[in-house]
C-alpha angles and dihedrals in degrees: 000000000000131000125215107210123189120208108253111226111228102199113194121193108209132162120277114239123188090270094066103050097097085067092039098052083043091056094041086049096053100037099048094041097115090029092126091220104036093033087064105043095084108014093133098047116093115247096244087053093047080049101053093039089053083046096062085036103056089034084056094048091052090046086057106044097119091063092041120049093237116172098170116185142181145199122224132176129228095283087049094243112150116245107156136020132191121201111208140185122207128198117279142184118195129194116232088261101056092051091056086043092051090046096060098047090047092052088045094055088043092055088039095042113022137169112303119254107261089037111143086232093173084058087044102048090041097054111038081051086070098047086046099049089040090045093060090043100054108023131059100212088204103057098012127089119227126202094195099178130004111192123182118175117253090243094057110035120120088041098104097253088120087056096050093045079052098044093052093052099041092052086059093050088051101047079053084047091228146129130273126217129206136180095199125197121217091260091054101043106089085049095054098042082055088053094050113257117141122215112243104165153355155235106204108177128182098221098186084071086065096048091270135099138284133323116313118191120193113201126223120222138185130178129191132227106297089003099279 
């Protein structure tokens, strides 16, 4: 008699460390390629240059976790190979001398790394002026959760690792008994709503009028403690 035995995937979330951000931006990049926001920022920039510039971002962003509230994880398979990522944003407080003290280092990243040449920067400024003005109106950066990006490679998605980056970081924000903020993509929407998030709001932006294609609309979501 023979026996016909599968191999059984063991999937492990630990925490991202700068080492592993070349996987991570690979995985954001293919994840997010149709995304209509995201997949027209940097069309015209070549992919070793998007490469180098995500690679200064997310450096910065580790550098700075003290002033951010950056909890940054990652899924990896028995052989320890990364297949998913979840950028998250705890809730933070800062003294008024750590916010002067993140300005200028935030100013200092944008003059030493900026923008790549071929960026659509009227897209880009347009856009991340929404996020910017909805974030403030609905999330209190001191007591809410923020699940900033979820990425999940193209090869491994469906296979419930969204859904283990979310539950990790929504256990935190329950046992804190606060909110979580989202702003979803389109991709991303049905698996939010399962976990519990409510929209509440809404970017709608015509990008023809930036030199891409059609109407993209980014929803806004919020969930309460225990997803209530």
């Amino acid at each position: 008699m023979f026996m016909s035995l599968e191999k059984v995937m063991v999937y492990r979330i630990l925490p991202a460390t700068p080492a592993d951000l070349p996987d991570i931006i690979a995985i954001f990049h293919a994840a997010f390629a149709a995304d209509p926001f995201v997949g027209q920022f940097m069309t015209n920039v070549p992919p070793e240059v998007k490469l180098t510039y995500d690679m200064h971002c997310y450096g910065h962003e580790f550098e700075m976790s003290e002033l951010n509230g950056l909890q940054l994880r990652k899924i990896v398979d028995g052989d320890g190979q990364t297949l998913a990522f979840a950028k998250w944003q705890y809730p933070y407080t800062l003294t008024a001398e750590q916010k002067s003290r993140k300005v200028q280092l935030d100013k200092i990243q944008e003059l030493e790394h900026p923008l790549p040449k071929g960026t659509n920067r009227e897209l880009y400024d347009v856009f991340f002026a929404a996020l910017r003005e909805k974030k403030a109106k609905w999330m209190d950066e001191s007591k809410d959760y923020l699940l900033h990006i979820l990425g999940v490679s193209p090869a491994h998605q469906r296979k419930g690792l969204g859904a283990m980056l979310i539950g990790e970081g929504l256990a935190d924000a329950d046992r804190n008994n606060a909110r979580t903020y989202i702003e979803a993509s389109p991709a991303g929407y049905d698996l939010y709503l399962r976990h519990g998030w409510k929209q509440v709001d809404k970017i709608v932006i015509d990008i023809g009028k930036y030199g891409g294609h059609g109407v993209a609309t980014e929803k806004l979501l919020l969930r309460q403690p225990g997803g209530n």
